[in-house]
N, C-alpha and C positions, 0 to 999 in steps of 0.2 A: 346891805344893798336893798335899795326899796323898789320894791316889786308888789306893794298892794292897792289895787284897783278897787277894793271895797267903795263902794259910793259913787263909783265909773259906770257910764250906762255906753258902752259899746255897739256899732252896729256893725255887722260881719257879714259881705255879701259872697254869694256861692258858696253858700254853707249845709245845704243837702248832703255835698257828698265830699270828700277829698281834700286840698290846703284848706280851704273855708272850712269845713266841717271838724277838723282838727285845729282850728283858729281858735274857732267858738269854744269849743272844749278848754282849750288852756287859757281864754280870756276869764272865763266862769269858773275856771279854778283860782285863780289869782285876786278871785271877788267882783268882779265886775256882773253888773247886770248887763243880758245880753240878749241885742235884738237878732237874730235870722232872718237873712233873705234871699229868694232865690223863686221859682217860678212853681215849683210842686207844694200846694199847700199841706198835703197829706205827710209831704217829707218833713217838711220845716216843722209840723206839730208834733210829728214824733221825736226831731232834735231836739227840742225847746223842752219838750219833758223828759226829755235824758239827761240833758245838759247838770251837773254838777251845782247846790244848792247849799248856801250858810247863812243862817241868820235870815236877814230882811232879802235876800241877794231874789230877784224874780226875773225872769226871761220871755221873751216873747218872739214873736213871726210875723213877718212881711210876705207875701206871693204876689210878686210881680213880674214880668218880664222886663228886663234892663233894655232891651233894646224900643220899648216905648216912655221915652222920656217925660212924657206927659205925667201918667200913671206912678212914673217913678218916683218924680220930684212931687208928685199931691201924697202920694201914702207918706214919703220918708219924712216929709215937712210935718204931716200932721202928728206921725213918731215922736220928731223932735220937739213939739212944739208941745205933748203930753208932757215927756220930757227931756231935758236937753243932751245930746247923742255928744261927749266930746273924742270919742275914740270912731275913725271910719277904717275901716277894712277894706277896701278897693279890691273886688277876686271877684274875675268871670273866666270863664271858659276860650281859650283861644280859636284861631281861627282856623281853618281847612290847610292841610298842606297844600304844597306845591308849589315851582319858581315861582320866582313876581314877576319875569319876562312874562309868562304865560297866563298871569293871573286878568281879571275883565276889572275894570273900574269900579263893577258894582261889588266887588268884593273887598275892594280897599274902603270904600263909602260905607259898609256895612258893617265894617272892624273899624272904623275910625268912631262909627255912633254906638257899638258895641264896648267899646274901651272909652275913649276919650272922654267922647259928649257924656258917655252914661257915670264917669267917676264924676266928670261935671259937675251937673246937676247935682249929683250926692253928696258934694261938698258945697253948693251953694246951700243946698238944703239944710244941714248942719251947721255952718259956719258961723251964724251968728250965736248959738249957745255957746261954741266955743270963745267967740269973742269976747262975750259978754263973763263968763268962766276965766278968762284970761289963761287957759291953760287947753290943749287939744291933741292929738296924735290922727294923723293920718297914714296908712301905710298903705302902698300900691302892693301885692303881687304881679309881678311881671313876667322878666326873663331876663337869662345870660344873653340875650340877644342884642343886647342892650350896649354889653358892652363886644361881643363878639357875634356875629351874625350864625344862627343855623341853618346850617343845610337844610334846603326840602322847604323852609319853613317860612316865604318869600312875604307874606302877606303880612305877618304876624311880625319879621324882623319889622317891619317897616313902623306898622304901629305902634309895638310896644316901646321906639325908640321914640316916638310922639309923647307917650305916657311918659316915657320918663324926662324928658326935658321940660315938658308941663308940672311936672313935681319938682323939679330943681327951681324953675321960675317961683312957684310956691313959697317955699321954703324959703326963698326970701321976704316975699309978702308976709307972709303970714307969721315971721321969727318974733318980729317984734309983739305980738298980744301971746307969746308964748305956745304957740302951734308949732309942732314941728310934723313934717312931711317925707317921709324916706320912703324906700323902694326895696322889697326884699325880691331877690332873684332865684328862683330855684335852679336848679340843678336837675338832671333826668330821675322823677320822682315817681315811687310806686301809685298810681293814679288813672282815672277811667281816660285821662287824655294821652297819658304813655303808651296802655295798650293801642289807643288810634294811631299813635305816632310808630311801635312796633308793627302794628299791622300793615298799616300805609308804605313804611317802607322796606315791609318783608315783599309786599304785591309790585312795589317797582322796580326791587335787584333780582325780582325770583328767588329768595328766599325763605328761609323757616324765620317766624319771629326768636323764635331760642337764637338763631344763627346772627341775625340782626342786634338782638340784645346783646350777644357775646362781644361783641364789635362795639358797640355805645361804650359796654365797662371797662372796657382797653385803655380807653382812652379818662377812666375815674382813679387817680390815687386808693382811692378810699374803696375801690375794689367790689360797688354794691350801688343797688338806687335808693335814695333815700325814701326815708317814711314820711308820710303829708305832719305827722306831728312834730318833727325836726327842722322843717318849714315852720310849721306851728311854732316854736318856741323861738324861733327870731322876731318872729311878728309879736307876739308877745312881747317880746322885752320891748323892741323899739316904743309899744305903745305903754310901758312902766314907767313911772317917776325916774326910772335909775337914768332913764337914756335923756334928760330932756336937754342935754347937749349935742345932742346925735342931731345934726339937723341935713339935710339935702343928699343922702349919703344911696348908692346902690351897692348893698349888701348881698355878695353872691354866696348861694348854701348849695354847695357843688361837689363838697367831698375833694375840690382841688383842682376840678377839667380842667378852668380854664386855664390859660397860659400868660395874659394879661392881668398885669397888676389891677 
């Protein structure tokens, strides 16, 4: 099976901390040179010299905030245009709990330029190396929400089910110069967004989060939350040579919750 990204120049965003930062790591192990991006520059410098090292293999850092598209699409182009990024990572931070009955407009407009617009641009940015490379991987981090909606989680069902039909339309444009585009989906994963997500809804059943947690793995086969590096090693492969048949596909790493195929 070929799984080597040697001579792969990778860009992996929200990689400070959690699925992105466990991305980065298994892309740079697999050979790939790999760019970090995310808003803390002092974080991302410290990744990029941790990051795992052979041979020619060199790594580097973006700090920018994803939700000024401007800033976003000047640094990532001039990235690519050093040199050409065929692997993107698509990973940011979700958005605030709570229904979408109750949610303001300005929260859906703010997660739509937070996810949508900003994988956007990231891909316009990149895309022509990859065209021009005939060969590209794009992968979304998203959500099981995608295919089954969460609770609590009104804002976020909405968009990420944006994102992912935005990457299935993809995946058809883009099959033919040999890009492919998939969706990996986590599952309730050990992460600074779970504790929000325990906490948030220990504060609205009146619960302990221990109480709250026990209640989420009831309902996991697999008996546990997974680790952001077992997310990491789906994204990883989709973005290896092995997968370049895998095209338009939402890959759930769930330990089993869901109930739909």
């Amino acid at each position: 099976m070929n799984l080597d990204l040697n001579g792969k120049h990778a860009l992996v965003c929200g990689a400070s901390q959690g699925i992105g930062h466990a991305a980065a790591f298994a892309l740079a192990e697999m050979g790939a040179d790999v760019t970090v991006l995310a808003r803390s520059r002092a974080a991302l410098e410290a990744v990029a010299a941790a990051l795992p090292r052979s041979g020619a293999q060199s790594h580097a850092w973006i700090d920018v905030d994803m939700t000024d598209t401007a800033a976003l699409r000047a640094k990532v182009e001039a990235a690519a245009n050093a040199r050409p990024i065929t692997i993107l990572v698509n990973n940011t931070g979700g958005p605030a709990s709570g229904p979408a009955h109750a949610a303001d407009a300005a929260s859906f407009v703010a997660a739509f330029g937070q996810h949508l617009l900003a994988n956007h641009v990231l891909l316009q940015a990149v895309l022509p190396g990859m065209q021009r490379a005939r060969w590209g991987r794009v992968v979304n981090v998203i959500s099981t929400s995608v295919k089954e909606p969460v609770k609590g989680l009104g804002v976020s069902n909405t968009i990420r089910g944006a994102v992912a039909s935005w990457a299935k339309t993809l995946a058809g444009e883009l099959g033919p110069f040999g890009i492919t585009v998939n969706n990996v989906l986590p599952g309730y994963t050990t992460t600074q967004r779970l504790e929000q997500i325990l906490q948030d809804r220990a504060r609205a059943a009146g619960k302990t989060p221990d109480e709250v947690a026990a209640a989420m793995l009831a309902s996991v086969p697999a008996g546990r939350f997974a680790q952001a590096s077992e997310i990491a090693a789906a994204i990883a492969f989709l973005a290896s040579p092995a997968a370049a048949y895998i095209n338009g596909i939402n890959l759930p790493v769930d330990g089993g919750r869901m109930q739909s195929l």
